[in-house]
C-alpha positions in Angstrom: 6.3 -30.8 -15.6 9.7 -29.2 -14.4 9.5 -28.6 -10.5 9.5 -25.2 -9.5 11.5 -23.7 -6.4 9.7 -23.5 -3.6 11.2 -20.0 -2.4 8.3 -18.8 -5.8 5.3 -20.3 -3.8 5.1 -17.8 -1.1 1.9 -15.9 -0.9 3.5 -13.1 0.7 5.9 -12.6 -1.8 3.5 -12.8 -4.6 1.1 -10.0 -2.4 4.2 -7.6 -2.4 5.0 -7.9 -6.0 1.7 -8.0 -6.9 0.9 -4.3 -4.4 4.3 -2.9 -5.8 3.2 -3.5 -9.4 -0.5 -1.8 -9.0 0.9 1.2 -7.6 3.4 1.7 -10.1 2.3 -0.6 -12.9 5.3 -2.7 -13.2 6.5 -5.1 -13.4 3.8 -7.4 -13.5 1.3 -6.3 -16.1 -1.3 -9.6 -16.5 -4.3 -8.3 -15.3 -5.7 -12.0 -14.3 -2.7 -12.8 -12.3 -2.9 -9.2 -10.8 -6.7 -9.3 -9.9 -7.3 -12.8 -9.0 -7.7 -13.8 -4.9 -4.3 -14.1 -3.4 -5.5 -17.6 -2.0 -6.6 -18.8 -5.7 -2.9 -18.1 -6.8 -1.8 -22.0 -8.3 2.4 -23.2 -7.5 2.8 -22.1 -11.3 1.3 -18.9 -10.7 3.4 -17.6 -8.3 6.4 -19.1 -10.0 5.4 -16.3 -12.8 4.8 -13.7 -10.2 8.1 -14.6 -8.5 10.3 -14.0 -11.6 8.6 -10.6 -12.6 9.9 -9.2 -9.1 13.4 -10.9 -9.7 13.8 -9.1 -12.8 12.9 -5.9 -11.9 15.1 -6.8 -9.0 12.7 -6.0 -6.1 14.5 -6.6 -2.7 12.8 -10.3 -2.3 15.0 -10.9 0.2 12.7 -9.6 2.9 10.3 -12.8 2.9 13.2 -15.1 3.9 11.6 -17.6 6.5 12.8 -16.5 10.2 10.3 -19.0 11.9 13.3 -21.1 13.4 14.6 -18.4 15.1 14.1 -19.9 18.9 12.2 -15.7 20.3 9.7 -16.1 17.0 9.2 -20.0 17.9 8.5 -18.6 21.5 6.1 -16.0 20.6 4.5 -18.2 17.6 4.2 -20.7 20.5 2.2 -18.8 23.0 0.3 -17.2 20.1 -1.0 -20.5 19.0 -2.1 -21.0 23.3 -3.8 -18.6 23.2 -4.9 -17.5 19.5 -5.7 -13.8 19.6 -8.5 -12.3 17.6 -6.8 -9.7 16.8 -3.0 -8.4 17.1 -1.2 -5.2 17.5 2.6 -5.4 16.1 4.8 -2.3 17.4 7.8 -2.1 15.2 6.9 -4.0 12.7 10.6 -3.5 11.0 11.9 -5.8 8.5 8.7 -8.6 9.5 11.4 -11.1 11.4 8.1 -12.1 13.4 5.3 -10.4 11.4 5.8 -12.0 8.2 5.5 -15.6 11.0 2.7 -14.4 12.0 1.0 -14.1 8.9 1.6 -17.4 7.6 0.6 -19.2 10.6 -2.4 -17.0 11.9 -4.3 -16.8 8.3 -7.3 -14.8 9.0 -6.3 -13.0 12.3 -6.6 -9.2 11.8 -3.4 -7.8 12.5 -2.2 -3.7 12.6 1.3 -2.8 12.5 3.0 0.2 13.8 6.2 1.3 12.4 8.2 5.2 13.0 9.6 4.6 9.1 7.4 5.7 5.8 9.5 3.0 3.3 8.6 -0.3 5.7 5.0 0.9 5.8 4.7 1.5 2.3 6.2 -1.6 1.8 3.5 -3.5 4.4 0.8 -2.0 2.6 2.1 -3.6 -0.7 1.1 -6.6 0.8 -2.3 -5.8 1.3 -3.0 -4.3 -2.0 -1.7 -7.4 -3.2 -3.9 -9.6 -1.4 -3.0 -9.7 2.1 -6.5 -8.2 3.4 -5.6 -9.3 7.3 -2.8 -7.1 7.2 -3.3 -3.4 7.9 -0.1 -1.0 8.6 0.1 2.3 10.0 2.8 5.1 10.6 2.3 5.6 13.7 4.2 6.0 17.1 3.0 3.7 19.8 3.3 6.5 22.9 1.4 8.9 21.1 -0.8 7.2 19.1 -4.6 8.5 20.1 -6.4 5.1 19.8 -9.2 3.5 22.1 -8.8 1.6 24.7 -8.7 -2.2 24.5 -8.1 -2.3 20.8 -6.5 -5.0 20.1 -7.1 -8.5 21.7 -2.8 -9.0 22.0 0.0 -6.1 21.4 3.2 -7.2 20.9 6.1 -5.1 21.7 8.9 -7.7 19.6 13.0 -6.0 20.0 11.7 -2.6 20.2 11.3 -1.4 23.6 15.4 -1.4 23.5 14.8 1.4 20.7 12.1 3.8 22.4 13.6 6.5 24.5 10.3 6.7 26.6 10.1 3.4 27.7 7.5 3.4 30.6 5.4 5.1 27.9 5.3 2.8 25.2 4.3 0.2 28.3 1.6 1.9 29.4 0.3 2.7 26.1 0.4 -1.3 24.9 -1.3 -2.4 28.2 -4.3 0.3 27.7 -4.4 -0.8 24.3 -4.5 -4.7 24.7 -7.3 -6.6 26.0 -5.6 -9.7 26.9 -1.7 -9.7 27.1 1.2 -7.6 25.9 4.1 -9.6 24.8 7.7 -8.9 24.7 10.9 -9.9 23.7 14.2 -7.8 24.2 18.1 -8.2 24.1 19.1 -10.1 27.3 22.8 -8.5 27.2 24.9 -5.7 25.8 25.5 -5.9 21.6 27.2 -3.7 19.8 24.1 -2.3 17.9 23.7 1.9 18.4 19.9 2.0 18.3 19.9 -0.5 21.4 19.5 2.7 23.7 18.6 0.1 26.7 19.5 -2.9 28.6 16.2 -4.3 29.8 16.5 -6.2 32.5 14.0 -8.4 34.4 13.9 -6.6 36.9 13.5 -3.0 35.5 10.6 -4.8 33.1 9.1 -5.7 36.0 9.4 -2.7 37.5 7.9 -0.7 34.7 4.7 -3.2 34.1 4.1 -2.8 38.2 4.2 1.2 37.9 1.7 1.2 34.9 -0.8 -1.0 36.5 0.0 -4.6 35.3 2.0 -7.7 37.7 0.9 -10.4 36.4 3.8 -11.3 34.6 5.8 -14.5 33.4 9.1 -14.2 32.0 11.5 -16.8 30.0 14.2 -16.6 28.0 15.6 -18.0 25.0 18.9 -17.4 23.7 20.5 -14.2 23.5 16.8 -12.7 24.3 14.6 -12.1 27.3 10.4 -13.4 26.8 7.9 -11.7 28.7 4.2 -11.8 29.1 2.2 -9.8 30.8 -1.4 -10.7 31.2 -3.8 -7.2 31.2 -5.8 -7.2 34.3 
């Protein structure tokens, strides 16, 4: 049998295309390949799934595989420490970390927060199609009326640089984590215009002291500040 490219075999691919096509009943139209577990999906499968999105030119792009970027490595890597039970993803954006995350956390209950209707639509694509860990929400995190102690881990992943209200969106991931909050952040001047911050070490620290939370431990990896801060 002719091999097939791996870039067809990915579940998450096959979940979007497979969400995108329920809701608006194209492209892919075979009920068994539509209805069947995501997990049951075989390599030949997903090769047929694949090419359905490709020809109706669905932006496939999007599950490229940003693992080896050396702030998702760092974040994958303390996540697999200590192995949350459940996450909170603020900014979910274009899923540099989230899509990551899914592939190596199978299971784990995972909500994600984005400001933008199109990139949650397009999350919960993923779980009509399959992806039943996966559960996304337009919502903003400073204002968002959720219990406390929500989510075991919330992780706030090149977004803080984008909230005006910063010292908000802190306070509101530390009430709403049980364990940690984890960051990453831009660790010098770029030339991108929604970067309305420079967060510095020092004003991070600053900001997790004022709302209640110093025990913090802070590395960095290239171009990026890491920072986690364990919930007292």
């Amino acid at each position: 049998m002719e091999s097939i490219d791996e870039k067809f075999l990915d579940p998450l691919a096959s979940a979007y295309i497979r969400g995108y096509s329920r809701r608006h009943g194209f492209p892919l139209r075979e009920k068994e390949l539509l209805n069947q577990p995501l997990a049951q999906l075989s390599d030949d499968d997903m090769a047929r799934i694949y090419r359905a999105g490709q020809a109706a030119e669905l932006k496939l792009y999007r599950f490229k595989d940003h693992t080896e970027l050396p702030r998702v490595q760092k974040t994958l890597g303390f996540l697999r420490a200590v192995w949350p039970e459940s996450l909170l993803d603020v900014g979910s954006g274009r899923g540099v970390f989230l899509f990551p995350f899914l592939r190596n956390f199978p299971g784990v209950p995972v909500t994600s927060l984005d400001l933008l209707d199109y990139r949650v639509e397009f999350l919960n694509d993923l779980r009509l199609g399959g992806v039943e860990q996966l559960t996304a929400l337009n919502e903003n995190i400073c204002s968002w009326q959720q219990p406390d102690h929500s989510f075991d881990i919330v992780t706030l992943l090149e977004v803080l640089e984008h909230i005006p209200d910063v010292a908000q969106a802190i306070r509101a991931a530390i009430r709403l984590a049980k364990r940690y909050v984890v960051v990453t952040v831009p660790s010098k001047p770029d030339n991108n215009p929604e970067h309305i911050h420079l967060l510095t070490k020092d004003i991070l620290t600053d900001l997790f002291e004022k709302a209640g939370c110093s025990r913090l431990k802070f590395d960095g990896v290239p171009g990026h500040l890491f920072l986690t801060a364990a919930v007292d």
